[in-house]
N, C-alpha and C positions, 0 to 999 in steps of 0.2 A: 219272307224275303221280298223283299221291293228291289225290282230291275231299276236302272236308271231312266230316266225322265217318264217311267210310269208311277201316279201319283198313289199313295197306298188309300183305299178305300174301303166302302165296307162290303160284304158279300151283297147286298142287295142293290147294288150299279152293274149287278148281270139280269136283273129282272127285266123279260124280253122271249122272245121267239128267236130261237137259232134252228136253223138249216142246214142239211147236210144231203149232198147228190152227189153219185159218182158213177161214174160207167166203168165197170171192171173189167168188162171185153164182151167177147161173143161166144155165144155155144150153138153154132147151125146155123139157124136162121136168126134167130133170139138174142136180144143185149140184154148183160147182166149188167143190173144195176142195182144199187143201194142207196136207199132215199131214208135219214131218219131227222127226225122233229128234236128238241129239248124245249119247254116251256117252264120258262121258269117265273114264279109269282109270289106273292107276299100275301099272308093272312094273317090280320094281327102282328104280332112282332116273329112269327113264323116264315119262313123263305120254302117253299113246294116249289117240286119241280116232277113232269110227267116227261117221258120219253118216249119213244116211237120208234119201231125199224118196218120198213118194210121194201119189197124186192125183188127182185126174182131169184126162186131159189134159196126164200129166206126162211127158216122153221116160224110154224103160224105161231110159236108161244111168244113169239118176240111180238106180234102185232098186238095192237089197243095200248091204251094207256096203264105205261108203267111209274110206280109210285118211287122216286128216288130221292133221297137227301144232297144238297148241296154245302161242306164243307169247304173253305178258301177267306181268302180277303179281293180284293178289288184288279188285282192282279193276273189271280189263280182260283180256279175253283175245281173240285175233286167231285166227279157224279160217281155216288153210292145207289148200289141196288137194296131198296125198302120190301118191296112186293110188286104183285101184276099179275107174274107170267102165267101163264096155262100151262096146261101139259094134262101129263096120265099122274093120276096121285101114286098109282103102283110105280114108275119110272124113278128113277135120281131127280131132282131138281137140277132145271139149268142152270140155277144159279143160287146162289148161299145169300142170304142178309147179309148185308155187310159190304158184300162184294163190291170191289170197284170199278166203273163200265169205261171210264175215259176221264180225261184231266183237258179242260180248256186253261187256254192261258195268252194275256196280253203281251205281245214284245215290241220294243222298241226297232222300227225297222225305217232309217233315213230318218224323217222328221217327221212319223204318224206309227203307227201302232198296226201291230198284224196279231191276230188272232190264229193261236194254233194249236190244233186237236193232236193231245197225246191217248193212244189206245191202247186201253190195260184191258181187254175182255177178248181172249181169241175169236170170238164170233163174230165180234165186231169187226176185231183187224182180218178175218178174213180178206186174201184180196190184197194183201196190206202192199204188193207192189205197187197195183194200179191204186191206193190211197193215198199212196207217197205221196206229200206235197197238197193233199187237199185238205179241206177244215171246213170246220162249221162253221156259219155266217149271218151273223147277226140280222134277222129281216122286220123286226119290230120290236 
């Protein structure tokens, strides 16, 4: 699907460092916050992309670089969970192959483009009041 006056393109016109910060309130004396990375890069005719959370209050299996697949066009792109995470091998996995972490996506807003994070992974959307209205943000 192409919104209007966004040009359909190919997945690889997201390749770039996106940013994500958010302050979710206070617990005491302490701000919770949620800072995660997406990096996404070209190898060959291959698109990689490594993801990041970290935070306070955040399970350590989400920290270091996680391996995810990006599906989409120029528009839209869907971050799939590949591999990464830690944990206890005796435990569930956080999370399944396949799994889907978040949907970026360009919109049309006045006469320029806004970029806006839809959150399919509860862990993520923890929070998801104080997330209302933020996104990730293109810093390279």
């Amino acid at each position: 699907m192409t919104l209007p006056g966004c040009a359909q393109t190919r997945p690889d016109s997201w390749i770039g460092t996106y940013h994500f910060d958010a302050n979710l309130g206070e617990s005491g004396d302490l701000s919770i916050s949620r800072e995660m990375e997406l990096k996404i890069s070209k190898k060959g005719k291959k698109i990689r992309a490594q993801f990041s959370l970290s935070g306070y209050q955040v399970d350590d299996r989400w920290e270091g670089p996680i391996t995810c697949a990006i599906k989409g066009d120029g528009t839209q792109i869907t971050v799939i969970y590949l591999g990464g995470l830690g944990g206890d091998p005796n435990q569930p996995p956080l999370l399944k192959r396949g799994s889907v972490l978040f949907k970026l996506e360009w919109i049309t807003q006045g006469t320029g483009k806004k970029l806006v994070t839809h959150f399919k992974n509860p862990d993520l959307a923890e929070g998801s009041k104080a997330l209302h209205g933020k996104c990730f943000a293109k810093v390279s």
